[in-house]
MARPAMAR-979939 format. One record per atom (N, C-alpha, C): z, x, y; residue in three letters. Coordinates in steps of 0.2 Angstrom, whole numbers, padded with zeros to 4 digits, always signed. Example, Ala and Ser with C-alpha at 12.3 -4.5 7.8 and 13.67 -1.06 7.14 Angstrom:
2
+0039+0066-0028ALA +0039+0062-0022ALA +0039+0066-0016ALA +0035+0064-0011SER +0036+0068-0005SER +0039+0064+0000SER 
end
This chain:
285
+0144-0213-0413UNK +0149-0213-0408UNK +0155-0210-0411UNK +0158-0205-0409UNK +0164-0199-0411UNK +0171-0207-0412UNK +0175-0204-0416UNK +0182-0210-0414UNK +0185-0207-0407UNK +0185-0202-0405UNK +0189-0201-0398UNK +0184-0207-0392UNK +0179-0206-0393UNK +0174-0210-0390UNK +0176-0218-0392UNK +0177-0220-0396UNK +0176-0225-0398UNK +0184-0231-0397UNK +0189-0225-0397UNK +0198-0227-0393UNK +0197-0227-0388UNK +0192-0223-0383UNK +0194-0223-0374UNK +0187-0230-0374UNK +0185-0229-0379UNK +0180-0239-0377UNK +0184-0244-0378UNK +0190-0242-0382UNK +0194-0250-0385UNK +0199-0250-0380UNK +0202-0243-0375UNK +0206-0244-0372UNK +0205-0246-0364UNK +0198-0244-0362UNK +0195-0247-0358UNK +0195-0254-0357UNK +0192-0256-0362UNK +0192-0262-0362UNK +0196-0268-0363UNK +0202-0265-0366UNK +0209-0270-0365UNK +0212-0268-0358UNK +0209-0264-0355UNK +0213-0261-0350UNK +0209-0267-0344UNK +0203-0267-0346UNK +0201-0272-0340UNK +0201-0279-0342UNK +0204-0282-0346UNK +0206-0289-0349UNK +0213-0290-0347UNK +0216-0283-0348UNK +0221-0284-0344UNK +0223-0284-0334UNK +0218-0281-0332UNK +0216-0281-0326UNK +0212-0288-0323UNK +0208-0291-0326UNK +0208-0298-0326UNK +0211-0304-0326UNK +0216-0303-0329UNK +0222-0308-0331UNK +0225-0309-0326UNK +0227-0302-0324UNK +0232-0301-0317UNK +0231-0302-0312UNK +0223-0302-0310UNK +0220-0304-0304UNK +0219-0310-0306UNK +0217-0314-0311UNK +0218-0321-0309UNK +0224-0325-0309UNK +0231-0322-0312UNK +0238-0324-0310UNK +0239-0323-0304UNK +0238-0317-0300UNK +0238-0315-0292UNK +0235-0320-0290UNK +0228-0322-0291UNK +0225-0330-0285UNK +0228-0335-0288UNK +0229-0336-0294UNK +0232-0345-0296UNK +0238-0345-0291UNK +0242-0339-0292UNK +0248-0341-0288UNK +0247-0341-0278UNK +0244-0337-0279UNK +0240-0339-0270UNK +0240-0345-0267UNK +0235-0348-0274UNK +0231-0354-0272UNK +0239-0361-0272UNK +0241-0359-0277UNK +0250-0364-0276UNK +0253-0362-0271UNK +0253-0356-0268UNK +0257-0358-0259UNK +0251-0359-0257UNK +0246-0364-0256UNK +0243-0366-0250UNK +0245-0373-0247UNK +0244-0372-0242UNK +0247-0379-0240UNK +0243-0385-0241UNK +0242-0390-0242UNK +0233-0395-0243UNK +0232-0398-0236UNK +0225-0396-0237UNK +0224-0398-0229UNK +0220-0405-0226UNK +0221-0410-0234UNK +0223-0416-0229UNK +0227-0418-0227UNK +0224-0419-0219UNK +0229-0422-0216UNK +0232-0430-0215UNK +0228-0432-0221UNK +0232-0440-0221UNK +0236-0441-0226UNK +0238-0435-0231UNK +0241-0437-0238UNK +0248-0437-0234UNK +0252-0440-0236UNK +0259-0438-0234UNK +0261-0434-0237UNK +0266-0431-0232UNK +0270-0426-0235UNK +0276-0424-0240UNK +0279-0431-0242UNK +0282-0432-0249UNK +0276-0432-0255UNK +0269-0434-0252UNK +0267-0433-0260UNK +0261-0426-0260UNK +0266-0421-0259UNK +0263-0413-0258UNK +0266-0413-0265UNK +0259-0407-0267UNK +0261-0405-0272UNK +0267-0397-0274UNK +0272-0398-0278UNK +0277-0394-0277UNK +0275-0389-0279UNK +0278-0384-0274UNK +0276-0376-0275UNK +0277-0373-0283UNK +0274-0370-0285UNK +0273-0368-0292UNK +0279-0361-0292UNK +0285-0361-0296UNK +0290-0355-0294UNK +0289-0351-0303UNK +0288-0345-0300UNK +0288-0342-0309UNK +0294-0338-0310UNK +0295-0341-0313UNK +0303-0335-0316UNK +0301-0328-0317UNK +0307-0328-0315UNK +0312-0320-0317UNK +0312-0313-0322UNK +0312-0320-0328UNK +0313-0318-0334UNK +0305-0315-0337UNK +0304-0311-0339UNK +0298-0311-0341UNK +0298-0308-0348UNK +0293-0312-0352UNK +0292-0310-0359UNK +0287-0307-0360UNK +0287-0300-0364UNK +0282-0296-0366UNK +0279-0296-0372UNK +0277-0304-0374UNK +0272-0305-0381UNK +0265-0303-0380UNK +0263-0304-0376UNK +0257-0300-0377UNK +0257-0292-0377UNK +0261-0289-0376UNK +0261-0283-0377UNK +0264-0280-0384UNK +0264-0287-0388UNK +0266-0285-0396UNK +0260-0284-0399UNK +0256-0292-0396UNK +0249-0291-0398UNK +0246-0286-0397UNK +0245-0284-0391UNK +0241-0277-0390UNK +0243-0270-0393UNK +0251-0270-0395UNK +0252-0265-0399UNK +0248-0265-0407UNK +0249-0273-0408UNK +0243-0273-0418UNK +0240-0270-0417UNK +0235-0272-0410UNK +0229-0272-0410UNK +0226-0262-0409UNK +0230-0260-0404UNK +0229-0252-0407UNK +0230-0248-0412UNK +0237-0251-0415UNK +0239-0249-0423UNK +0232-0251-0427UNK +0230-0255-0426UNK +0223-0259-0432UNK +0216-0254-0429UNK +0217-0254-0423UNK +0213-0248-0421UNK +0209-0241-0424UNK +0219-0239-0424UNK +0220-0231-0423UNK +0220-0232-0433UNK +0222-0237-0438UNK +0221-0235-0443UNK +0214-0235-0444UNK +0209-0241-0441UNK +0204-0241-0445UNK +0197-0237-0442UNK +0200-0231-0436UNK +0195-0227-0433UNK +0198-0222-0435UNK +0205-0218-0436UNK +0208-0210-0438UNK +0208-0209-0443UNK +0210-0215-0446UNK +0213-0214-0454UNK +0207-0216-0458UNK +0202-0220-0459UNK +0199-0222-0462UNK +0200-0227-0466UNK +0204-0231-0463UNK +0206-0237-0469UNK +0201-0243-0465UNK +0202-0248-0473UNK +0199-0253-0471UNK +0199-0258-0467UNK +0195-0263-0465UNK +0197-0266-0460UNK +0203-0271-0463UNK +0203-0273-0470UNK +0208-0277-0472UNK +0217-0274-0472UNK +0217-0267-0473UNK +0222-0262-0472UNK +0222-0262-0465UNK +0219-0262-0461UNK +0221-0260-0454UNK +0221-0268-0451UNK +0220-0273-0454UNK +0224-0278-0449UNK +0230-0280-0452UNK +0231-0280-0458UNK +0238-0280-0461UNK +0243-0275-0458UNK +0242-0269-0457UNK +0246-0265-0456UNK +0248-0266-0447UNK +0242-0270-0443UNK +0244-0271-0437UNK +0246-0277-0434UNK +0245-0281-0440UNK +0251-0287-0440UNK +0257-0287-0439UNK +0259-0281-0446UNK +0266-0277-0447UNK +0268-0275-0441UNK +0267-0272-0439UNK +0267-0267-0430UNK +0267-0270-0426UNK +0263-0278-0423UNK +0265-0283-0420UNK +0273-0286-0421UNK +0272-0288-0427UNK +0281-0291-0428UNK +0287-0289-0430UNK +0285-0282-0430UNK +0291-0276-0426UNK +0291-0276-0418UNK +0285-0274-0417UNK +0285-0275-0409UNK +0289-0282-0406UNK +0288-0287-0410UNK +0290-0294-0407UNK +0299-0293-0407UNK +0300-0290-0412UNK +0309-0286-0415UNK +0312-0286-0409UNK +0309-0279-0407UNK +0311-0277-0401UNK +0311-0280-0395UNK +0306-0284-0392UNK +0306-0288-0388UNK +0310-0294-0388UNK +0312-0296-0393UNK +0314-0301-0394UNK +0325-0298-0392UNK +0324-0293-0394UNK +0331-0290-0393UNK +0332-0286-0384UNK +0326-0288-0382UNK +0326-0284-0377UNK +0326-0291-0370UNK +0324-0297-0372UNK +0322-0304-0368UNK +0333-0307-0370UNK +0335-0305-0376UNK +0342-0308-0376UNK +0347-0303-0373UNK +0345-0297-0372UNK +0350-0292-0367UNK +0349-0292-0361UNK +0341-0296-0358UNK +0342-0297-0352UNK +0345-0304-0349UNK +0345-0310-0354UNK +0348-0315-0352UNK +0354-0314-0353UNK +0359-0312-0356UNK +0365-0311-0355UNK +0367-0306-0352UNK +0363-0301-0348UNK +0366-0298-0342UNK +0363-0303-0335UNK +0358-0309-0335UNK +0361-0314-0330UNK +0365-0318-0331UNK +0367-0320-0338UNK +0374-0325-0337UNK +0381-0324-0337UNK +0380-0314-0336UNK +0387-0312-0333UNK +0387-0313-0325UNK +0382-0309-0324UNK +0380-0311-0316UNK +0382-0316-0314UNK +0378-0322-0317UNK +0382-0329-0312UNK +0386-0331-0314UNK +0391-0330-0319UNK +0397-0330-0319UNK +0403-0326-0314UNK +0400-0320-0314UNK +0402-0314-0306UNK +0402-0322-0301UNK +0396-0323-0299UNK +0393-0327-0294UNK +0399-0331-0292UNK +0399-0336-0299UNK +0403-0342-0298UNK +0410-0339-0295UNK +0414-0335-0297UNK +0421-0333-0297UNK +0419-0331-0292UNK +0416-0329-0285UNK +0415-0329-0279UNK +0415-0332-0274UNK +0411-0337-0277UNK +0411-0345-0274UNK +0417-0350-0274UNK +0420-0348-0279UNK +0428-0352-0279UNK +0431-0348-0277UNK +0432-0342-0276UNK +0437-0337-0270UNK +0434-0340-0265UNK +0428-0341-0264UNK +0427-0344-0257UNK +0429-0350-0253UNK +0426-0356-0258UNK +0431-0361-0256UNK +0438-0364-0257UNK +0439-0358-0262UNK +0447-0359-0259UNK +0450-0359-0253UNK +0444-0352-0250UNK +0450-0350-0244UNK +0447-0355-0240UNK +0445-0361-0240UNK +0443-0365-0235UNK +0434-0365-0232UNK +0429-0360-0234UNK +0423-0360-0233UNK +0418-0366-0236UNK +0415-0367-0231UNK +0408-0372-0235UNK +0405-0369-0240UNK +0402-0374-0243UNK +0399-0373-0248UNK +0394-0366-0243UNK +0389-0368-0240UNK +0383-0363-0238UNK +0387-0355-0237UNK +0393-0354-0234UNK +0394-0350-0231UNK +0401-0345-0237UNK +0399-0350-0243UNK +0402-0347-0249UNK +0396-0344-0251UNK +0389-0347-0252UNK +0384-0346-0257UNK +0384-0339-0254UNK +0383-0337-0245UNK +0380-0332-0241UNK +0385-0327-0244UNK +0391-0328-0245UNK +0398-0322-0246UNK +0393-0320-0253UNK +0393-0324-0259UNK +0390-0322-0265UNK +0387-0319-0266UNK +0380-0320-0261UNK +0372-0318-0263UNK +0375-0310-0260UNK +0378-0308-0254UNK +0379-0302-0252UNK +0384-0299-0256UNK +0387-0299-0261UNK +0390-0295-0266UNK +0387-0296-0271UNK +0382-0299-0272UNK +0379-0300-0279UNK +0375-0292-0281UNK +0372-0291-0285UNK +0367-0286-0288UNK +0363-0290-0289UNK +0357-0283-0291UNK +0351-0285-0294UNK +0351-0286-0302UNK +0348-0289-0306UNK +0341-0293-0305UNK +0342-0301-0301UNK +0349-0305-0301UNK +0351-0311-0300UNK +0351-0311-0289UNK +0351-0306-0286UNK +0355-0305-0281UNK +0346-0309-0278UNK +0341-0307-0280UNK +0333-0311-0279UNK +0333-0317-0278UNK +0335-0322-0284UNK +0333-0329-0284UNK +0339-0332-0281UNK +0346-0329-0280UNK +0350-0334-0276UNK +0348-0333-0269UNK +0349-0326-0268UNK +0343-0325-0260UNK +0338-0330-0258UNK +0333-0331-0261UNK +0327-0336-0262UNK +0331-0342-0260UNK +0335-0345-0265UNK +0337-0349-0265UNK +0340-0352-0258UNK +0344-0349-0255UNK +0349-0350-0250UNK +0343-0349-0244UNK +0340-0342-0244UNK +0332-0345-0236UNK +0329-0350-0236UNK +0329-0352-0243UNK +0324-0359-0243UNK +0329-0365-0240UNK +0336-0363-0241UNK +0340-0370-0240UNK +0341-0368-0230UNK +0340-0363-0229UNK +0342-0359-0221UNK +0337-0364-0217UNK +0331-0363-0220UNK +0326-0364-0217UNK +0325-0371-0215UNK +0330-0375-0219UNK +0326-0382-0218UNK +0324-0386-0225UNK +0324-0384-0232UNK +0320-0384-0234UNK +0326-0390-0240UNK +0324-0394-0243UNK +0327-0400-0247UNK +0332-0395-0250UNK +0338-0395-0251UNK +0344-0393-0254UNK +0342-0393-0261UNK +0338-0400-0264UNK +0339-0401-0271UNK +0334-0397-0274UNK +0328-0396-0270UNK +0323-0393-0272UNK +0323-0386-0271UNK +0327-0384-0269UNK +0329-0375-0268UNK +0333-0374-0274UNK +0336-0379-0275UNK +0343-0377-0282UNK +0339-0377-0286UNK +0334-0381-0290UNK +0328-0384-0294UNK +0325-0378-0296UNK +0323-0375-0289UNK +0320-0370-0289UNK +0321-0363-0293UNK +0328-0363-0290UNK +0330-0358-0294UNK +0332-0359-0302UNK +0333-0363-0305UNK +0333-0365-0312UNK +0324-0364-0317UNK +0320-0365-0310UNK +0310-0362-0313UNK +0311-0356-0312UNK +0313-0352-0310UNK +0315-0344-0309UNK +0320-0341-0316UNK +0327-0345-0316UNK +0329-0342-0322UNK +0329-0349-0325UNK +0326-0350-0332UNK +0327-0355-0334UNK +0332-0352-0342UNK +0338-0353-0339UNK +0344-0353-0346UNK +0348-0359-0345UNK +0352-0360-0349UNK +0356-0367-0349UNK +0361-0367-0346UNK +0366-0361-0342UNK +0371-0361-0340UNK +0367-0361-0333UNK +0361-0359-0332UNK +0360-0360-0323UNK +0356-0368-0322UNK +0354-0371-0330UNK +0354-0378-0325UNK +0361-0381-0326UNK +0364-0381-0329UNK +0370-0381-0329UNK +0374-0381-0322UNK +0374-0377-0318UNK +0377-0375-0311UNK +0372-0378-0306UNK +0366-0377-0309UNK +0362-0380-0303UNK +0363-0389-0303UNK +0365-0392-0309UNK +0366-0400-0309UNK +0373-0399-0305UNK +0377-0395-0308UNK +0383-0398-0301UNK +0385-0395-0296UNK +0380-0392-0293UNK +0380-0390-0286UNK +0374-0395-0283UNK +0369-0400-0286UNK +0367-0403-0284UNK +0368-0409-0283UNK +0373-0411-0288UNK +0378-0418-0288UNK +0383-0417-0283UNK +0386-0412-0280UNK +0390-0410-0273UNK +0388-0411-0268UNK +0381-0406-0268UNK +0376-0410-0261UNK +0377-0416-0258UNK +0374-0418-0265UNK +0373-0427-0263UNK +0379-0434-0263UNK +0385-0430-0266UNK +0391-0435-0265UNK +0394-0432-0264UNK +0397-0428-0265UNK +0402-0423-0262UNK +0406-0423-0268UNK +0413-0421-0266UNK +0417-0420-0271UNK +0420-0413-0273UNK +0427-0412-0278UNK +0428-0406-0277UNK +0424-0404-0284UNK +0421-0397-0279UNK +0415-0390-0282UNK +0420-0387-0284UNK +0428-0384-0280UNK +0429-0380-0284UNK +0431-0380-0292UNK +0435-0385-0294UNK +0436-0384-0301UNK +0431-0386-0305UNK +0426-0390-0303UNK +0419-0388-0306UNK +0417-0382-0308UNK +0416-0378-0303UNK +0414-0372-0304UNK +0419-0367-0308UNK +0425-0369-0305UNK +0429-0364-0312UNK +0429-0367-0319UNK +0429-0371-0319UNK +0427-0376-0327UNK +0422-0371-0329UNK +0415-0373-0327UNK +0406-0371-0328UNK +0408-0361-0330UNK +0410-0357-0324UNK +0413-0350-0324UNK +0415-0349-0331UNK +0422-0353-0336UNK +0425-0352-0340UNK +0421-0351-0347UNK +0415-0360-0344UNK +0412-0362-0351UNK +0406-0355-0352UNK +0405-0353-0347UNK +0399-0348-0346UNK +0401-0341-0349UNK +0408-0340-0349UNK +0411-0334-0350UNK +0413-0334-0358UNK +0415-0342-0360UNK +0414-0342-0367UNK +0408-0342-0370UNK +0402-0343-0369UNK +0396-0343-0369UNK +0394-0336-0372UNK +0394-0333-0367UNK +0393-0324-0367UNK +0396-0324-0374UNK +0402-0323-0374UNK +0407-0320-0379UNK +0404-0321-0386UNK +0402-0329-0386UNK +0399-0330-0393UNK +0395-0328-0396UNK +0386-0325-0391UNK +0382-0324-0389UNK +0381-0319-0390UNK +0388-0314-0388UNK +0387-0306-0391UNK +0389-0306-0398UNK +0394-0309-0400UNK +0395-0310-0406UNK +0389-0311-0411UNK +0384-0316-0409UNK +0380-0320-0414UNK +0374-0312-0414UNK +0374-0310-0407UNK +0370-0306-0406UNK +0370-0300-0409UNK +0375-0296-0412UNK +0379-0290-0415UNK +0379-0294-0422UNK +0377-0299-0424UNK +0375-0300-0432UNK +0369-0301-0431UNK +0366-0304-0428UNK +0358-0303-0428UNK +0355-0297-0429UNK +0358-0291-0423UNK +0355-0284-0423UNK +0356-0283-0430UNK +0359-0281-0433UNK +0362-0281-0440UNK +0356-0282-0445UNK +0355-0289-0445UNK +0351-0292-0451UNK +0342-0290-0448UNK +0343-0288-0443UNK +0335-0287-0439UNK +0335-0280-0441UNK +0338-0276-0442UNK +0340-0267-0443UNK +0338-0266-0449UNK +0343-0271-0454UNK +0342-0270-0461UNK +0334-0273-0464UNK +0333-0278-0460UNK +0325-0279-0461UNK +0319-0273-0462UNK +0321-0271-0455UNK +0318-0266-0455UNK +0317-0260-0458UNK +0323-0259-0462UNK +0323-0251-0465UNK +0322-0253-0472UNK +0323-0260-0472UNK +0320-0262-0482UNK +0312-0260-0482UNK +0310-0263-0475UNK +0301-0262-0474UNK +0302-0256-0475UNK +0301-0252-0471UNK +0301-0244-0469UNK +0302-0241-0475UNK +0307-0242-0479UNK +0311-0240-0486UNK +0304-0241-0492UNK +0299-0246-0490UNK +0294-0247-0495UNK +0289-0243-0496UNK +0288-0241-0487UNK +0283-0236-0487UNK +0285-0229-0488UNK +0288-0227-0488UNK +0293-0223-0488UNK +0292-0221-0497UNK +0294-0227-0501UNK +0296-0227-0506UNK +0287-0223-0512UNK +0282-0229-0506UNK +0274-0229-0507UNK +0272-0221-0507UNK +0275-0217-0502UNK +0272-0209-0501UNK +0275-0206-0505UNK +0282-0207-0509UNK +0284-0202-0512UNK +0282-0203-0520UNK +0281-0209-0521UNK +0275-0210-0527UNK +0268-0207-0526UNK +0264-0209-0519UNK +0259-0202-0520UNK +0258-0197-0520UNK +0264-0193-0518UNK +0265-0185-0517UNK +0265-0184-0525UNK +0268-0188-0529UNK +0269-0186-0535UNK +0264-0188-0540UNK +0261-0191-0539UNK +0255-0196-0542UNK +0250-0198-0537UNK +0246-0194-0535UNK +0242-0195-0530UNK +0234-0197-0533UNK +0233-0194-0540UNK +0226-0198-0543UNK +0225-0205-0544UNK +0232-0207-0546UNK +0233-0212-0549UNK +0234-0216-0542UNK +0236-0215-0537UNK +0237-0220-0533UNK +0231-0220-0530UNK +0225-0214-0530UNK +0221-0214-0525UNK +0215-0221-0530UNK +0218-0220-0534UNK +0213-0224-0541UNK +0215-0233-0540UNK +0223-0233-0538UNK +0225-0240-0538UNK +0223-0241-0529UNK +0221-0240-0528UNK +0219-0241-0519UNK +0212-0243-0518UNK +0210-0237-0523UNK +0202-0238-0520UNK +0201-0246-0525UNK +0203-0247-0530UNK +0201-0254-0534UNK +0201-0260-0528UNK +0198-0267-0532UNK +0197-0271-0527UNK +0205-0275-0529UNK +0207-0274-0534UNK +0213-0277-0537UNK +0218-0276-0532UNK +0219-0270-0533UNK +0224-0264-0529UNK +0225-0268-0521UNK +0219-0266-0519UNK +0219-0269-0512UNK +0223-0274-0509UNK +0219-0280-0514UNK +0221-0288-0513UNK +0232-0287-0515UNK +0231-0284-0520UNK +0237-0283-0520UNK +0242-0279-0514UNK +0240-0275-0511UNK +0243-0272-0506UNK +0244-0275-0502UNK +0239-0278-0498UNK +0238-0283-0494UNK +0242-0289-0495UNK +0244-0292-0497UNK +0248-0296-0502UNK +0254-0294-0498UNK +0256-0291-0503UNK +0263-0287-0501UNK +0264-0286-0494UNK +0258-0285-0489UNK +0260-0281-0484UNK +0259-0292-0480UNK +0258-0295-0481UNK +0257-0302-0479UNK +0263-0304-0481UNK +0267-0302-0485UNK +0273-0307-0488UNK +0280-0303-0484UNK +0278-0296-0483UNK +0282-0293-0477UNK +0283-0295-0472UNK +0274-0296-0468UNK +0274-0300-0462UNK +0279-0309-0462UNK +0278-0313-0468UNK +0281-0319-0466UNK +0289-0317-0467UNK +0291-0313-0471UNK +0298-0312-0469UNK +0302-0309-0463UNK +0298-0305-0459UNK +0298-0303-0454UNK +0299-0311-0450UNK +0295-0315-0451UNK +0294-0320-0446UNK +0299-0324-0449UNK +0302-0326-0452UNK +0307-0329-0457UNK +0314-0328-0453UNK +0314-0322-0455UNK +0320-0320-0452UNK +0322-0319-0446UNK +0314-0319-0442UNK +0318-0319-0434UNK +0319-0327-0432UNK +0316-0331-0435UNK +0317-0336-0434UNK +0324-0340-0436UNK +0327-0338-0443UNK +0332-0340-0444UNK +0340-0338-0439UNK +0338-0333-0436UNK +0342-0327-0434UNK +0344-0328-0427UNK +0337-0333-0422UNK +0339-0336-0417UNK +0343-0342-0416UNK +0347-0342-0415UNK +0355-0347-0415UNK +0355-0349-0407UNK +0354-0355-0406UNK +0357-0359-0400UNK +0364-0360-0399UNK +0365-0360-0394UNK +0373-0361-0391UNK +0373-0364-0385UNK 
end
């Protein structure tokens, strides 16, 4: 079998694992809005609709990136299978870099959002409107990606549907801390009443300082994630201009069994610092 032949067989067949996957998420979530059709169970002990967030994270598309890297070295290049999944472990925890930089710039573009949100919501009730017909002025000047789950949110409450479990809901939609945060005291209003507005400008402020620190921590994070990466990069880098120059000899320390183990080493001890450092690097607030 040719290597062109042998990538449209690997891509084929991630392609249909991945088409697998999706049809069986598409019916689990089918089978979660069915209604149960005993009719003697009560309807307080129905089982609650399954809500899937907003936010979505692309880990396994880091994996699948290894997993083509590990491919394409060890069908184009000819490397071995021990060099080709070191190198596509590498490749994965780069890939996780960028995702991981891509999952914190979309969360902090919903915590301006609902901070917009909020500041809407207390123009609202200041001027005298109910809460419902505050939330409807917000949803309709809100944007996208946010302007989705508070919509949801509010026709589940139109329709009849439990107030606390439509807030709830939307906290299973975007789960950060500043929307259970809004969702506990808009749901403690519901239920006792009391004054929302300065609540909510309170929660607005806390969330707006939140952001600020966020970007902050997040603009030394990118930093130390950048500089990670061009130390690695810097290695190999450092590895090619050694073989331009010396190419018997490295072809000599490669092909050794020593050589190898040692390569691989090296490229293993890259990998846990990668993972070291993204980890040290994620800072709660």
């Amino acid at each position: 079998m040719s290597v062109a032949a042998t990538l449209l067989t690997a891509v084929m067949f991630f392609t249909a694992i991945a088409y697998v996957v999706h049809a069986w998420r598409v019916r689990m979530a089918a089978l979660d809005r069915l209604v149960p059709l005993n009719g003697l169970a009560d309807k307080s002990e129905k089982k609650p609709e399954k809500v899937y967030p907003v936010l979505h994270r692309y880990v396994e598309l880091c994996a699948l990136g290894g997993i083509v890297v590990a491919v394409v070295c060890f069908y184009f290049y000819g490397l071995s299978v021990l060099f080709s999944c070191a190198f596509g472990l590498i490749a994965a925890l780069l890939l996780g870099q960028l995702e991981i930089q891509w999952a914190e710039h979309v969360a902090i573009k919903y915590e301006v959002q609902l901070a917009e949100a909020i500041d809407l919501l207390v123009g609202g009730l200041r001027s005298g409107a109910s809460v419902a017909s505050a939330l409807q002025h917000a949803v309709r000047e809100m944007r996208e990606p946010l302007k989705g789950p508070f919509e949801d949110m509010l026709n589940r409450i139109r329709l009849g549907d439990d107030p606390h479990v439509a807030i709830r809901g939307l906290v299973q939609r975007v789960p950060l801390d500043s929307f259970r945060l809004f969702s506990t005291v808009l749901s403690v209003q519901w239920e006792v009443g009391g004054n929302l507005t300065s609540s909510l400008a309170t929660i607005g402020r806390s969330i707006r300082d939140r952001i600020e620190v966020a970007r902050r921590l997040r603009t030394v994070t990118v930093q130390v994630r950048l500089t990670t990466i061009a130390v690695i990069l810097l290695t190999y880098l450092i590895f090619y201009i050694v073989f331009r120059f010396n190419e018997a000899r490295v072809r000599m320390f490669v092909a050794s069994d020593i050589g190898q183990y040692l390569i691989v080493f090296a490229i293993l001890l890259q990998a846990i610092g990668i993972w070291w450092q993204s980890a040290m690097s994620r800072i709660r607030i």
